[in-house]
C-alpha positions as MATLAB code, in Angstrom:
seq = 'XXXXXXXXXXXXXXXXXXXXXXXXXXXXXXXXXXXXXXXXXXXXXXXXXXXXXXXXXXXXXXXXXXXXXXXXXXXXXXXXXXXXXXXXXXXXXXXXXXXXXXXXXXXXXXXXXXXXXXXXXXXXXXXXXXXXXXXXXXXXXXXXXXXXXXXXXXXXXXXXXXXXXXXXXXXXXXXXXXXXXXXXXXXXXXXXXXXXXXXXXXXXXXXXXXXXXXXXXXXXXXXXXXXXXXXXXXXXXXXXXXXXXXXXXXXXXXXXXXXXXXXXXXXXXXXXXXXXXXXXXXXXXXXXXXXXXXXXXXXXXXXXXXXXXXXXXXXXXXXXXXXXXXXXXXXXXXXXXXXXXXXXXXXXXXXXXXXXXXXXXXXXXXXXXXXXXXXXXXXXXXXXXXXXXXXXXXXXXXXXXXXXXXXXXXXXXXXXXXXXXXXXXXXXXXXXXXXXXXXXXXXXXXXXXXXXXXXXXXXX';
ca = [
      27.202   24.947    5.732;
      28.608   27.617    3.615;
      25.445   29.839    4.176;
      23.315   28.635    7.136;
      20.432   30.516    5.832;
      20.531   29.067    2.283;
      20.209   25.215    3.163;
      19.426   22.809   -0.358;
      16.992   20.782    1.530;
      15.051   20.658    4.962;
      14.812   17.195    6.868;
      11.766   17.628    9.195;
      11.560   15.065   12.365;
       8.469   14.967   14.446;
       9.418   13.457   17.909;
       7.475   12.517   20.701;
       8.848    9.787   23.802;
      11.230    8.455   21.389;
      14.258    8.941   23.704;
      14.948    4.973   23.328;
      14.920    5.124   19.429;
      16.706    8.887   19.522;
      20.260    7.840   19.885;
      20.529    5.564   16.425;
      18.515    7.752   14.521;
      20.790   10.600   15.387;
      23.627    9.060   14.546;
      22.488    8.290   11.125;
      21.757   11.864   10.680;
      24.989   13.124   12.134;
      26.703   10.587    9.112;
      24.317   12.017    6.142;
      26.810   13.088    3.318;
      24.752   16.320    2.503;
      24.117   17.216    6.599;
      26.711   20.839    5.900;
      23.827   21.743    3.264;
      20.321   20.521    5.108;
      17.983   22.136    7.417;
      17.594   19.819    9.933;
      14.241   20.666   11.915;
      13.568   18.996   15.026;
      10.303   18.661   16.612;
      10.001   17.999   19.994;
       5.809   17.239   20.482;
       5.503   17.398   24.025;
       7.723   14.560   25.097;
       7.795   13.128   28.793;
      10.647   11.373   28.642;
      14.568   12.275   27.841;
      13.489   13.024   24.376;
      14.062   16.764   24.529;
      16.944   16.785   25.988;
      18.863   14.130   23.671;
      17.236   16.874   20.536;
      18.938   19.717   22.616;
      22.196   18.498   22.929;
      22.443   17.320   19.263;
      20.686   21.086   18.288;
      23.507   22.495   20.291;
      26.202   20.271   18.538;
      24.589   20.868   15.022;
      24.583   24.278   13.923;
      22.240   23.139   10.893;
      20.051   21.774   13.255;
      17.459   23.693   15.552;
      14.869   22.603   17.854;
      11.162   23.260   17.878;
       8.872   22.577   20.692;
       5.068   22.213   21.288;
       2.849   21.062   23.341;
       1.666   17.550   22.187;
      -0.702   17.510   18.737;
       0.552   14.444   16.815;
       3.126   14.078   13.934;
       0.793   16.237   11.439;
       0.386   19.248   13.649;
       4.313   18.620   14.236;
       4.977   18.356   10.386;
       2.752   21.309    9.991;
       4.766   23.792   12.405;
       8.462   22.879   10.951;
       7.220   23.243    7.390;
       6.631   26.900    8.278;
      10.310   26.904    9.005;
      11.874   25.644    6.450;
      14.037   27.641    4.081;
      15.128   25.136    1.518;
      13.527   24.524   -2.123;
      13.156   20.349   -1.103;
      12.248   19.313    2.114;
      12.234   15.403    3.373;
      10.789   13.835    6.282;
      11.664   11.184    8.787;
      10.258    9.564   11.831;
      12.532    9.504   14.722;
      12.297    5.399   15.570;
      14.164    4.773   12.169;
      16.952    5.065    9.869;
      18.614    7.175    7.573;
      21.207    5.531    5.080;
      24.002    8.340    4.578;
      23.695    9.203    0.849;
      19.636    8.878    0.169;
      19.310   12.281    0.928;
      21.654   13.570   -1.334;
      20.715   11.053   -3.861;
      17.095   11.892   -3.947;
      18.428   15.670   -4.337;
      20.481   15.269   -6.933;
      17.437   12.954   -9.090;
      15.183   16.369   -8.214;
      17.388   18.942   -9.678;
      18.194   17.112  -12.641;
      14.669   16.845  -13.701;
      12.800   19.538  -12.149;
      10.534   16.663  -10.401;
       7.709   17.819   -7.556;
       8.152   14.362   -6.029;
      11.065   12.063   -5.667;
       9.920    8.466   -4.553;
      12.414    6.082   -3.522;
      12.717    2.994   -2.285;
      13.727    1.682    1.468;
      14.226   -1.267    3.409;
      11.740   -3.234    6.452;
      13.884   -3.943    9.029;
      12.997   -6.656    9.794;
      12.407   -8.181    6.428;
       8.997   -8.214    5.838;
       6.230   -7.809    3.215;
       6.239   -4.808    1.183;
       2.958   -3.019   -0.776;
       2.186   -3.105   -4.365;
       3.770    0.367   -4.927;
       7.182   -2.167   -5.067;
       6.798   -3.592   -8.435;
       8.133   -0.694   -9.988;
      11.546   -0.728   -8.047;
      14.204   -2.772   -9.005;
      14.443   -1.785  -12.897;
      16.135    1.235  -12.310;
      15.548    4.636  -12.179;
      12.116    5.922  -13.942;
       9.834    8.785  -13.868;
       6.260    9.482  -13.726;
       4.250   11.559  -15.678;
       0.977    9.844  -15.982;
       0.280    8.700  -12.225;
      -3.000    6.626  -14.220;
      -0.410    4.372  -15.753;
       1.471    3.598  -12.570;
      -1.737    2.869  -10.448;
       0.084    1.569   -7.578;
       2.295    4.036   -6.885;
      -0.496    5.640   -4.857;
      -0.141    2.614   -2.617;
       3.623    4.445   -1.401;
       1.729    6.505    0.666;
       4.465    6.883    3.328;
       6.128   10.874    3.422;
       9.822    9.170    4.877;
      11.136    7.992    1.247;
      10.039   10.977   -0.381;
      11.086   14.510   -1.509;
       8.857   17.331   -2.123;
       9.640   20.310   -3.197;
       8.593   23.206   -1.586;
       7.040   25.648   -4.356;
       5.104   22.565   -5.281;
       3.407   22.297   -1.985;
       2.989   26.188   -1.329;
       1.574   26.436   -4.753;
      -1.139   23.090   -3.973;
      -1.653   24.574   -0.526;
      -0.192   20.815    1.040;
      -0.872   20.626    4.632;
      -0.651   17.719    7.147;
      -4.697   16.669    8.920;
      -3.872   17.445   12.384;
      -5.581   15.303   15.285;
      -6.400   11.971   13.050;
      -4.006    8.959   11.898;
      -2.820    8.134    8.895;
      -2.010   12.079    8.129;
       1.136   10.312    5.874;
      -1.651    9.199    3.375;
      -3.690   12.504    3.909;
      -0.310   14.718    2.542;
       1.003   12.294    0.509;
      -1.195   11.022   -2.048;
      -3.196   14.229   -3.321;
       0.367   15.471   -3.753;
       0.992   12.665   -5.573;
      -2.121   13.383   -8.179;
      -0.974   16.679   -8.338;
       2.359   16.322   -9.211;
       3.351   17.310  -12.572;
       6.643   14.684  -12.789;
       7.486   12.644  -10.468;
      10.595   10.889  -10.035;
      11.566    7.126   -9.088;
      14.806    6.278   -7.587;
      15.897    3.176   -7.612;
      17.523    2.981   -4.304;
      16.387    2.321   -0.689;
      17.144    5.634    1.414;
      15.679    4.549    4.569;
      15.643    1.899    7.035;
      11.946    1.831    8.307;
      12.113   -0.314   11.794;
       9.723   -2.295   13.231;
       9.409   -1.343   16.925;
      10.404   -3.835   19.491;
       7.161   -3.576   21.689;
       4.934   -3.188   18.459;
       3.567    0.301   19.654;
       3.916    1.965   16.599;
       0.835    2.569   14.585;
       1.135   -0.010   11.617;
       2.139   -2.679   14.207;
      -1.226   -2.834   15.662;
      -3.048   -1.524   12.426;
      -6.267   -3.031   12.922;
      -6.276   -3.659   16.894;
      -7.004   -0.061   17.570;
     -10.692    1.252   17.203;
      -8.971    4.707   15.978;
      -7.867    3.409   13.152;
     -10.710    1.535   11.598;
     -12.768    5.880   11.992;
      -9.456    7.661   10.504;
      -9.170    4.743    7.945;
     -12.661    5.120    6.955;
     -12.390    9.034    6.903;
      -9.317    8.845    4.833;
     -10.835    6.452    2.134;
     -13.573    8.963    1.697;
     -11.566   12.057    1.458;
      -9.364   10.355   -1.688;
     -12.650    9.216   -3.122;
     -13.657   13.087   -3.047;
      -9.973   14.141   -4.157;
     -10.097   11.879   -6.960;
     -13.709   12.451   -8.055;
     -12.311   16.299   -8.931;
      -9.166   15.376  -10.567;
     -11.276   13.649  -12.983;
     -12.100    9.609  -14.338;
      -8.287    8.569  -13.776;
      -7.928    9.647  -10.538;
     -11.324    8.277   -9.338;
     -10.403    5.256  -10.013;
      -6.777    5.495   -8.369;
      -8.697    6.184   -5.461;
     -11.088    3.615   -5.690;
      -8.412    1.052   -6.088;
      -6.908    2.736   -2.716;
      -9.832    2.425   -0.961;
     -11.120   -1.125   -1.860;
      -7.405   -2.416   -0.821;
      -6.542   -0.675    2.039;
      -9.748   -0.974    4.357;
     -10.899   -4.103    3.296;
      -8.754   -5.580    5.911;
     -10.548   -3.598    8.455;
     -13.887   -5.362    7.236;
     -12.561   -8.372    7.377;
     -12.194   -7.830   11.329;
     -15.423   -6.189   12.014;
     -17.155   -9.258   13.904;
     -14.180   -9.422   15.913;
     -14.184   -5.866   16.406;
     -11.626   -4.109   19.144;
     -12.539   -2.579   22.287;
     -14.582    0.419   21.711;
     -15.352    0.791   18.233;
     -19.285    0.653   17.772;
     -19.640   -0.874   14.883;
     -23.640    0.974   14.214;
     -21.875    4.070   14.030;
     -19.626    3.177   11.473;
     -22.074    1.170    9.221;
     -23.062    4.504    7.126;
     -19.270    5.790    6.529;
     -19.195    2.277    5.470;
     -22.247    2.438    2.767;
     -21.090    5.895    1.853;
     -17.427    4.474    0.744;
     -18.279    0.945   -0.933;
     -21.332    2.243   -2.675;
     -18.900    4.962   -4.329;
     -16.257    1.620   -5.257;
     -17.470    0.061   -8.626;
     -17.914   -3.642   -8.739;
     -15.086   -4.367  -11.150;
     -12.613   -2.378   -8.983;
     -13.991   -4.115   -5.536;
     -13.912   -7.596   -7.426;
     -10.013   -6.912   -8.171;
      -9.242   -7.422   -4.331;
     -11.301  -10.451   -3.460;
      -9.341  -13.358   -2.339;
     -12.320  -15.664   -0.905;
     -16.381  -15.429   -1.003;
     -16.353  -13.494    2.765;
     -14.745  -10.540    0.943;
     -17.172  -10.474   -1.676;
     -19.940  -11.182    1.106;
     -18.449   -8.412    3.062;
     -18.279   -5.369    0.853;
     -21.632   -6.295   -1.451;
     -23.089   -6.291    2.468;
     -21.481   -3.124    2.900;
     -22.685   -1.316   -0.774;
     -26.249   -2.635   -0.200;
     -26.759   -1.504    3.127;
     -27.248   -4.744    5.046;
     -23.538   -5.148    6.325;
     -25.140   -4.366   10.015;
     -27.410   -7.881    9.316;
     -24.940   -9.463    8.312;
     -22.575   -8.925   11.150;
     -25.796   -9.255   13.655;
     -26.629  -12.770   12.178;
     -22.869  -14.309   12.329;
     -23.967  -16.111    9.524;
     -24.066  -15.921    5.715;
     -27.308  -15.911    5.765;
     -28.648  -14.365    2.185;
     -26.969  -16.835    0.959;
     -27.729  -19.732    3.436;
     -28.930  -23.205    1.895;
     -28.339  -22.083   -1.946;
     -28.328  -25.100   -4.004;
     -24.914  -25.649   -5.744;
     -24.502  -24.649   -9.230;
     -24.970  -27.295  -11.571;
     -21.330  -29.014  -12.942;
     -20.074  -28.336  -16.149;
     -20.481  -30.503  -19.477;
     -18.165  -33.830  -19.275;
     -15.389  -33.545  -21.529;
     -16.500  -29.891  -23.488;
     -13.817  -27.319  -23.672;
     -15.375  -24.122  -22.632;
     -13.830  -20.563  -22.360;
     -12.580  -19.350  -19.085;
     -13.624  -15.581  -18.109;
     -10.839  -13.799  -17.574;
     -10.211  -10.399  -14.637;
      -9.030   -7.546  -16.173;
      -5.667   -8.222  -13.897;
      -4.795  -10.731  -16.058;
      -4.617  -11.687  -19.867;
      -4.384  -14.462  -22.007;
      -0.505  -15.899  -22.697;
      -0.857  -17.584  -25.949;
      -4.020  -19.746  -26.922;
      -7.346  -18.333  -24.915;
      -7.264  -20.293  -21.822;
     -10.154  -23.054  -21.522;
     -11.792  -25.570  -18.441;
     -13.646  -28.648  -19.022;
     -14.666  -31.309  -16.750;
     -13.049  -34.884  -16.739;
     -14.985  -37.383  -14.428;
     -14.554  -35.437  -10.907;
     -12.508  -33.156  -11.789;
     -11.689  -30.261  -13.248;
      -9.103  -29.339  -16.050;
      -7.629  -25.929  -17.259;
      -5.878  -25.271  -20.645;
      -3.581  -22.394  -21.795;
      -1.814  -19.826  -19.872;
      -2.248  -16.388  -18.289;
      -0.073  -13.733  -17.143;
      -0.112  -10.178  -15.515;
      -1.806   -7.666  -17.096;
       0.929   -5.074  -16.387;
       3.931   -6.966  -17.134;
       5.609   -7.348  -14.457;
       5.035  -11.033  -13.858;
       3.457  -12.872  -10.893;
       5.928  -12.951   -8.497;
       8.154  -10.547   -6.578;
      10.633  -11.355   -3.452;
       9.307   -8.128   -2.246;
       5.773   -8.514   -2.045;
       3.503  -11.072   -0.510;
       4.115  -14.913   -1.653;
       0.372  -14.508   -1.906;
      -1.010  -13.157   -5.250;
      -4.699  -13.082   -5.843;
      -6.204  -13.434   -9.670;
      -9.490  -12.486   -8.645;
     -11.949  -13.495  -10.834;
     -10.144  -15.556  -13.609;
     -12.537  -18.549  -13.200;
     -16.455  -18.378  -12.933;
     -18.533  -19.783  -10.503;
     -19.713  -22.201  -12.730;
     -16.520  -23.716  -13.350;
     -16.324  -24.837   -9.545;
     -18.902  -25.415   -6.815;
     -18.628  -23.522   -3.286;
     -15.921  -25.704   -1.803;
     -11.972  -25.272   -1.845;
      -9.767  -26.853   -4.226;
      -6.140  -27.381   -4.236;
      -4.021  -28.219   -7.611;
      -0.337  -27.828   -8.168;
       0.945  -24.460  -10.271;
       3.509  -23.748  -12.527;
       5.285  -20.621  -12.965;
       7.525  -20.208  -16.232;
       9.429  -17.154  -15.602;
      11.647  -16.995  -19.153;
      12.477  -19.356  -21.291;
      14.910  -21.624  -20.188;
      14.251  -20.480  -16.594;
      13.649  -22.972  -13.482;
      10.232  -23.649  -12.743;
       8.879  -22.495   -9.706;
       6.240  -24.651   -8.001;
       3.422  -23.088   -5.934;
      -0.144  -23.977   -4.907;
      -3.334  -22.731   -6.288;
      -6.583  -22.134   -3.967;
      -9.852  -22.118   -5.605;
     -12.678  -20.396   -3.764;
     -16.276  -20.994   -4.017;
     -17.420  -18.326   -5.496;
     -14.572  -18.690   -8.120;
     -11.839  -16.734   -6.784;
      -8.145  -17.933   -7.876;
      -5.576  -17.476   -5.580;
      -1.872  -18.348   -7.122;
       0.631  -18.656   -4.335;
       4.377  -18.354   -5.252;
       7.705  -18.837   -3.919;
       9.338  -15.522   -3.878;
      11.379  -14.616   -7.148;
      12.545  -12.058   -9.212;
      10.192   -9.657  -10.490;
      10.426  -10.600  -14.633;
       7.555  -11.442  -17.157;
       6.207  -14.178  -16.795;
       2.868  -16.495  -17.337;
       1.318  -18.871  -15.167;
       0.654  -22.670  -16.645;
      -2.954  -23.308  -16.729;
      -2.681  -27.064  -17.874;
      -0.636  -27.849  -15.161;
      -3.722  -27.024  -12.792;
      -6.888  -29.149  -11.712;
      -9.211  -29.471   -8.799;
     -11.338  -32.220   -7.471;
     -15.169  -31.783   -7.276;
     -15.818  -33.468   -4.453;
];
């Protein structure tokens, strides 16, 4: 480094009993093509193990590098003491169980100086392969950036700090700080910088090797087994609801849409609740976040009638009775909905998430069964399938619960991805409440439209 105290960027590395992990993620430091010009900050969070010591020698073989050490607070009170050291206009972060591939850093630097950008997001790599969020449909069409965060609504879903690169004005100016004693403190930095960022950059390249632990200790390995998680979660959700309700309509709803995703996996599990989370206690957080969630933007993330169940229980206040009962009980012994006309062609209702391809699509029932017409595809336009995200891709809402009674149906789907294209078979699920669920091998994110016709389910 030509001038020690003028670095380009700051890399900031909480670290606490990593000293297994330590060695590899070192290395890929130590091989970083713009390590002469970074500020590497190293956090050592009251470790018990060899951790310090494997920072100290690399500190003392680094002269970019120095070493930091406090007694044990978490990664956001860690975060929160290097930023005060850090001299650079961009700073990055990393966790100290993973990888850093040699030119990201220098790559994301580069994208920020050319544009000016607040944020750089990039992409990265699960090792091992494994789903990805939603926030991964807008990777793999090169680089992009970001102006309006409203029209790139999943983007908030990247809510991870280690492929990203703030600059430092930005935050100073926002007043960006880490929560310190809670989880999910990523999500709690992260995405209000993300509303708040005047451009931010996409970079079409993964930067980062994020690696499943071995013993599944880390925090998103054991997501919802941990009674923590489902109170931080909760307290999260309800912070971005308040962050969003004073950046205006948009942003309210970005945060909506965050909140109705993310922790309805967590209500999924509450009647098989962990160890020590009382549920009673929770039940008004709960009220408090679903009855601020409109119904169109909770209805986007149903995949079956128990979700539906779930967070209408939750936004009316009897999620506690529910839960209690074991059963589905305010809806217990409802007669089935009456079956449609034989033979009439009748309009389908379409979500929002989707839009007609072509003709409006139409279902009509033929003898004991039922039969769909036209096509639909994604209303963003990035088609219905991704090899990065789950094979799994809900259409909440495209058929009414008239059109089938409360029992699962099965049918056979087509995917069309271009003209001219192979055809991808998958398998449709049909709820009773009327949820569609498409499921899809895994292909290349491209338009495409999903073959109604080629669908039907039995009645019976």
């Amino acid at each position: 480094m030509t001038d020690p105290s003028s670095p380009d960027l700051a890399l900031i590395v909480p670290c606490f009993d990593v000293a297994g992990h330590l060695p590899r993620f070192l290395a890929s430091v130590s091989s970083l093509t713009v390590l002469d010009r970074t500020q590497v900050i190293l956090v050592d969070d009251g470790s018990t193990d060899g951790t310090r010591d494997l920072l100290a020698d690399f500190t003392d073989r680094h002269p970019q590098a120095q070493l930091v050490t406090q007694a044990n607070g978490g990664p956001g009170a860690a975060r929160n003491r290097a930023l005060r050291e850090v001299r650079a206009p961009y700073v990055a972060f990393a966790d100290a169980d993973d990888v850093l591939a040699p030119d990201g850093l220098s790559a994301m630097l580069a994208s920020a100086r050319r544009d000016g950008a607040d944020i750089v997001v990039a992409d990265f790599t699960n090792v091992p392969l494994r789903p990805y969020g939603r926030w991964k449909r807008y990777f793999g069409h090169g680089d992009q950036h970001v102006d309006d965060l409203t029209r790139w609504p999943d983007l908030v879903f990247s809510a991870s700090v280690w492929n990203k690169l703030f600059s430092v004005p930005f935050l100073r100016r926002t007043g960006a700080v880490f929560p310190e004693g809670v989880l999910f403190e990523d999500a709690w930095f992260s995405i209000p910088a993300l509303l708040s960022a005047r451009r931010i950059n996409l970079l079409d390249r993964p930067v980062y090797e994020y690696r499943q632990r071995e013993d599944g200790s880390s925090i998103m390995d054991s997501l919802r087994e941990r009674a923590d998680n489902y109170r931080d979660h909760l307290d999260l959700n309800l912070h971005l609801l308040d962050v969003g309700s004073r950046r205006g309509s948009g942003a309210r709803r970005l945060m909506e849409r965050y909140a109705a995703f993310t922790y309805l996996g967590f209500l999924r599990r509450l009647s098989d609740a962990p160890p020590g989370l009382d549920v009673d206690v929770l039940l008004p957080g709960l009220g408090k976040l679903y009855g601020g969630i409109s119904d169109e933007v909770l209805r986007e993330f149903v995949t079956c009638r128990r979700d539906a169940l779930l967070q209408t229980a939750a936004k009316k206040g009897w999620l506690g009775a529910l839960l209690a009962d074991g059963e589905e009980r305010p809806t217990a012994g409802a007669p089935l909905p009456p079956l449609p006309d034989e033979g009439i062609w009748q309009p389908l209702p379409l979500n929002p998430a989707v839009v007609a391809h072509g003709d409006p699509p139409r279902y009509r029932r033929n003898g004991d069964r039922i039969e769909l017409g036209g096509a639909v595809s994604a209303a963003d336009g990035y088609g219905l399938g991704s090899p990065w995200t789950s094979s799994s891709t809900p259409l909440s809402g495209v058929l009414g619960p008239v059109v089938c009674p409360p029992r699962i149906c099965h049918g056979p789907a087509v995917l069309q991805t271009l003209a001219g294209s192979t055809l991808n078979v998958g398998a449709l699920r049909m709820s009773g409440d009327g949820v569609l669920t498409l499921r899809l091998p895994r292909i290349a994110p491209r338009p495409g439209w999903a073959d109604l016709s080629a669908m039907s389910w039995p009645l019976s």
